[in-house]
C-alpha positions as CSV (number, residue, x, y, z in Angstrom):
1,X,367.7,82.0,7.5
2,X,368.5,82.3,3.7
3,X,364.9,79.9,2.7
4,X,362.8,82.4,5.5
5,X,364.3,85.7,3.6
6,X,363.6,83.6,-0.2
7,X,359.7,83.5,1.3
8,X,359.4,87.3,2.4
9,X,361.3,88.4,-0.6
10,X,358.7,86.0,-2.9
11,X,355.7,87.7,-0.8
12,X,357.4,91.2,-1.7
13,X,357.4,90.3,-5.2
14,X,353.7,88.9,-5.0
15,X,352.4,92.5,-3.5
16,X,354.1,94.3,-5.9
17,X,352.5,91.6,-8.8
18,X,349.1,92.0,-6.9
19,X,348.8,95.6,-7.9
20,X,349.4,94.7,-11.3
21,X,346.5,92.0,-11.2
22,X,344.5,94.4,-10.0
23,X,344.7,96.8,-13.4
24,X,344.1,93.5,-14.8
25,X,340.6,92.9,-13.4
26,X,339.8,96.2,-13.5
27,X,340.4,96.5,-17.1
28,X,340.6,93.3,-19.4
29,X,336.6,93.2,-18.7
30,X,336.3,96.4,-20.2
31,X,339.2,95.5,-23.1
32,X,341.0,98.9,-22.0
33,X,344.9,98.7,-22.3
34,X,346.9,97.0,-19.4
35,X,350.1,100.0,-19.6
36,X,348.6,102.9,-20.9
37,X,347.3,105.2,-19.2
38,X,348.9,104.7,-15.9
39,X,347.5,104.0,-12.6
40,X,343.7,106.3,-11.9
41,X,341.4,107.1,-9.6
42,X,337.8,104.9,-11.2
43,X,336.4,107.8,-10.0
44,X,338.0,111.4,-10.3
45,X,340.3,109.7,-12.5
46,X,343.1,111.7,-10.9
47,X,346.6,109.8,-11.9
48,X,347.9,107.9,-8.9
49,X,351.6,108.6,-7.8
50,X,354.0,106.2,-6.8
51,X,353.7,106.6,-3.0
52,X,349.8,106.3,-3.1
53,X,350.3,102.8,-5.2
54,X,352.3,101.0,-2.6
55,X,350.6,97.7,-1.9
56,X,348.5,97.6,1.0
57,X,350.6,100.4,2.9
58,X,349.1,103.2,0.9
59,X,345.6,101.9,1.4
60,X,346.3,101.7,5.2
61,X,347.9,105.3,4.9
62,X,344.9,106.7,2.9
63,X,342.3,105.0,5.1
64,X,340.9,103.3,2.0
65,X,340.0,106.7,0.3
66,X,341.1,108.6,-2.4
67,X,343.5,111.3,-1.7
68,X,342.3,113.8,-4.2
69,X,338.2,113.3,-4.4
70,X,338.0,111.3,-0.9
71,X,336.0,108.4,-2.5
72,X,336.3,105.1,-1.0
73,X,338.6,102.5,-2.6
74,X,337.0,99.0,-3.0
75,X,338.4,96.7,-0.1
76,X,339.4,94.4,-3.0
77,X,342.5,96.3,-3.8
78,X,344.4,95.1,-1.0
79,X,342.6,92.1,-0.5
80,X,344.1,91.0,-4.3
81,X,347.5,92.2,-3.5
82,X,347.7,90.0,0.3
83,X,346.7,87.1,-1.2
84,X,348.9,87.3,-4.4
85,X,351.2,87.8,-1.4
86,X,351.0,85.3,0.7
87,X,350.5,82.9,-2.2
88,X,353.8,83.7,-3.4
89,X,355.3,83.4,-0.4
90,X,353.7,80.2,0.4
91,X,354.8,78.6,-3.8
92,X,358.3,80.1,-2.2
93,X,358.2,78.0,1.1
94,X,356.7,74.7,0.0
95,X,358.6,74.5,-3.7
96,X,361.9,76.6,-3.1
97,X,363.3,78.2,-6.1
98,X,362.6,75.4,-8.4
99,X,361.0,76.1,-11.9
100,X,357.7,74.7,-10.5
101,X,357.3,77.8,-8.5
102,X,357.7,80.0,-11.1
103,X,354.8,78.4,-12.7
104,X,352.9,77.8,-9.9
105,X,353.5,81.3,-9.2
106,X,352.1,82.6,-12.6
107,X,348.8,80.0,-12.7
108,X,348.4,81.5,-9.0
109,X,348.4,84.8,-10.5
110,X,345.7,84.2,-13.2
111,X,343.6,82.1,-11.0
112,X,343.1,85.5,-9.0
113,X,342.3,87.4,-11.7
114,X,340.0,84.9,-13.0
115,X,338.2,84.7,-9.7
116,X,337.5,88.8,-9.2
117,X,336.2,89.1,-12.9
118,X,334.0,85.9,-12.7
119,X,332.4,87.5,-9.6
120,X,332.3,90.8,-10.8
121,X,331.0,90.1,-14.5
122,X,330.0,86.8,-14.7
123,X,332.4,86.3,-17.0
124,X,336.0,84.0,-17.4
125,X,337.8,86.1,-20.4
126,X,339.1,84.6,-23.1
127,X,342.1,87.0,-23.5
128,X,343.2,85.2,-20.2
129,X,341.8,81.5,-21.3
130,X,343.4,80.7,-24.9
131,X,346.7,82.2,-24.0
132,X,346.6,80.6,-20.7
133,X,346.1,77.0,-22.6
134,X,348.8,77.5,-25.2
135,X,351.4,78.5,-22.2
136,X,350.2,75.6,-19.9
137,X,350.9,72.8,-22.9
138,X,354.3,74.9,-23.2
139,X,355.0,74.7,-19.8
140,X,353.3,71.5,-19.3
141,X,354.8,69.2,-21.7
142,X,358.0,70.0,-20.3
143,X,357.4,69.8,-16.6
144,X,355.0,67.0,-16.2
145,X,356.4,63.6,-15.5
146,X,355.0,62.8,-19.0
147,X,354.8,65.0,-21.6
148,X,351.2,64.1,-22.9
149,X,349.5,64.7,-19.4
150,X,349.6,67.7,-20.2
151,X,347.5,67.3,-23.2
152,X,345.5,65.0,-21.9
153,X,344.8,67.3,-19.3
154,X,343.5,70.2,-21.2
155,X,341.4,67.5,-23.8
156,X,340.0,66.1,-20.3
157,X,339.6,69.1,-18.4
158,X,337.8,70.7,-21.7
159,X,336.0,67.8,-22.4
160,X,334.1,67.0,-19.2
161,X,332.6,70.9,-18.9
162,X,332.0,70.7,-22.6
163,X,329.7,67.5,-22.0
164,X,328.0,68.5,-19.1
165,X,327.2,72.2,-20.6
166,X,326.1,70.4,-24.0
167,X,323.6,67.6,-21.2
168,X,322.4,69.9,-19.1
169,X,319.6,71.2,-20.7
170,X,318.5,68.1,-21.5
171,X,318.5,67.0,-18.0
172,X,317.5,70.3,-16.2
173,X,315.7,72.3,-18.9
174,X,318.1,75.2,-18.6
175,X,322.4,75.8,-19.3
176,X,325.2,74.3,-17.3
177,X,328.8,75.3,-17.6
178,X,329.7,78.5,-19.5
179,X,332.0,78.5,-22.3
180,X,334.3,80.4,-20.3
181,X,334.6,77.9,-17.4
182,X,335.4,75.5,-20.1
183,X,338.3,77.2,-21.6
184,X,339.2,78.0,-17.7
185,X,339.6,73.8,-16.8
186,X,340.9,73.1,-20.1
187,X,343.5,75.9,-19.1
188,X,344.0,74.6,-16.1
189,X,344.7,70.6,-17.2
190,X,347.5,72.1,-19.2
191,X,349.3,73.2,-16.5
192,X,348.7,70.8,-14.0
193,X,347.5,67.5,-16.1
194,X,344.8,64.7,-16.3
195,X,345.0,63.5,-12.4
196,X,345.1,67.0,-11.0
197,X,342.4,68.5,-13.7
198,X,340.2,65.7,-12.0
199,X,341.0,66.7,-8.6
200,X,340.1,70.1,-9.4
201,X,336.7,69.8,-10.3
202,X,336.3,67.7,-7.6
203,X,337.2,70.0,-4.9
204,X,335.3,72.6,-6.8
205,X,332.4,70.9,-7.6
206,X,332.0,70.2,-3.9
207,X,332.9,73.9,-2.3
208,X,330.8,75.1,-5.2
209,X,327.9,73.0,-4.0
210,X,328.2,73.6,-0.4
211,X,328.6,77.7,-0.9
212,X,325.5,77.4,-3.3
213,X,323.2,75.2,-0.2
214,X,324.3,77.7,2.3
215,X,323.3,81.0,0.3
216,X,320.2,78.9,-0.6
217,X,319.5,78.5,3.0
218,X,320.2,81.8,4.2
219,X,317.4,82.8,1.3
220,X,320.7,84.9,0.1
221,X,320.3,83.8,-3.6
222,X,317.8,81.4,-5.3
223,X,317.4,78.0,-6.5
224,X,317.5,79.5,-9.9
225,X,320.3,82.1,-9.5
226,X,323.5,81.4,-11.3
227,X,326.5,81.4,-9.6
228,X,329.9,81.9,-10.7
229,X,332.1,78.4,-11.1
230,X,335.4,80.0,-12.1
231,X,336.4,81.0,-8.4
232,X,335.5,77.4,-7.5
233,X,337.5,75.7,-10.1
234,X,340.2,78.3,-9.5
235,X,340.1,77.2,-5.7
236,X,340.0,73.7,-6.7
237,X,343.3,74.1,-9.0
238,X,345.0,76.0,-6.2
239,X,344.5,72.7,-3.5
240,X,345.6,70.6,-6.5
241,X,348.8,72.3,-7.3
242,X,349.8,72.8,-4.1
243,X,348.8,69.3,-2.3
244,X,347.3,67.1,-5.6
245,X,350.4,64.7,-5.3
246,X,349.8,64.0,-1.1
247,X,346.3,63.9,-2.0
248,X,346.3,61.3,-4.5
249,X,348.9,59.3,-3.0
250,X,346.3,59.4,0.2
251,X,344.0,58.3,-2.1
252,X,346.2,55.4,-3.6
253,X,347.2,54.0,-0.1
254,X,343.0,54.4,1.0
255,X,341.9,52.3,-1.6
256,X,344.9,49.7,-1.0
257,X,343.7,49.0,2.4
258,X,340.1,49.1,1.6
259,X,340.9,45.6,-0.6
């Protein structure tokens, strides 16, 4: 009973965060202060009061529209505070009240604000990034079972976007990776380290390529339309923090037998 009420009280905590993240998003793209003013209507800018900025329950209550100018609020509102939600409640469940949560907790965080402002502006900010990098060696260093996978981590992660951005146009006449998607798997290695930064791109590269086939298919986007990587990567770093060690250990004992 006490580990179920330490999940729903970790989901709490992630809604309440979640609304947060969402000033975050809607902001840092536009480099406007994350406390000041408070929380507006984007449209009427009307302040919001408390009992209209309850995660996900206001929305509900308002029907998803503005209670002083009846415009619609994006469905993305409480989509980022459920998922900050139920990731928090899920770090809680599978990592207790360890110190790994807590920083699983805070990557998970960034990773969703990284994902809405890739796929709103094309862009992975570096206000988020460098920071991010500098707190993940912190972090890191301390954490991982040696203290230079970190490092290694955020040189490999770095290094392997940095090479394929600095090839591609070589090989396909036009840009790869963005600087920002860079600075986003360097980021990430720090936190998570050399093994896991590989699993990452992985996992990413592959969803990445499949999402990109399928909109292809459907005539949705083109052959030459760019498509965000960050949410991929950021998807990719979630299945590795949360399962990398399972998965590589799988991976150890299926090469064993294959010899």
């Amino acid at each position: 009973m006490i580990e179920q009420w330490h999940v729903v009280v970790a989901a709490i905590f992630g809604a309440l965060i979640g609304s947060f993240l969402n000033v975050c998003i809607y902001r840092l793209p536009v480099r406007e202060s994350l406390v000041w003013p408070g929380s507006r209507c984007p449209h009427c800018k009307t302040a919001i009061v408390w009992y209209d900025n309850v995660p996900m329950l206001s929305y509900l209550w308002l029907r998803g529209l503005c209670r002083q100018c009846q415009a619609t609020i994006a469905w993305r509102y409480p989509l980022v505070e459920a998922l900050n939600a139920a990731g928090y409640g899920f770090i809680a469940w599978r990592f207790g009240g360890t110190v790994d949560a807590y920083v699983y907790g805070l990557l998970f965080s960034t990773l969703i604000v990284v994902t809405f402002i890739d796929l709103d502006h094309m862009i992975v900010p570096d206000r988020i990034t460098l920071p991010g990098m500098a707190l993940g060696l912190a972090v890191g260093t301390l954490l991982l079972p040696q203290w230079w996978d970190s490092i290694g981590g955020l040189l490999l992660g770095g290094g392997i976007l940095y090479g394929m951005a600095w090839i591609s146009p070589y090989l396909f006449g036009k840009e790869g990776m963005g600087g920002g998607d860079i600075k986003l798997l360097a980021m990430i290695g720090a936190f998570l380290g050399w093994q896991q930064v590989l699993l990452t791109l992985i996992v990413g590269g592959i969803v990445g390529a499949g999402v990109g086939v399928v909109l292809i298919g459907a005539r949705i986007i083109t052959r030459d339309a760019y498509i965000p990587f960050g949410p991929f990567l950021s998807l990719g770093a979630v299945v590795a923090m949360l399962y990398g060690a399972e998965i590589l250990d799988w991976y150890g004992a299926f090469r064993a037998d294959r010899r």
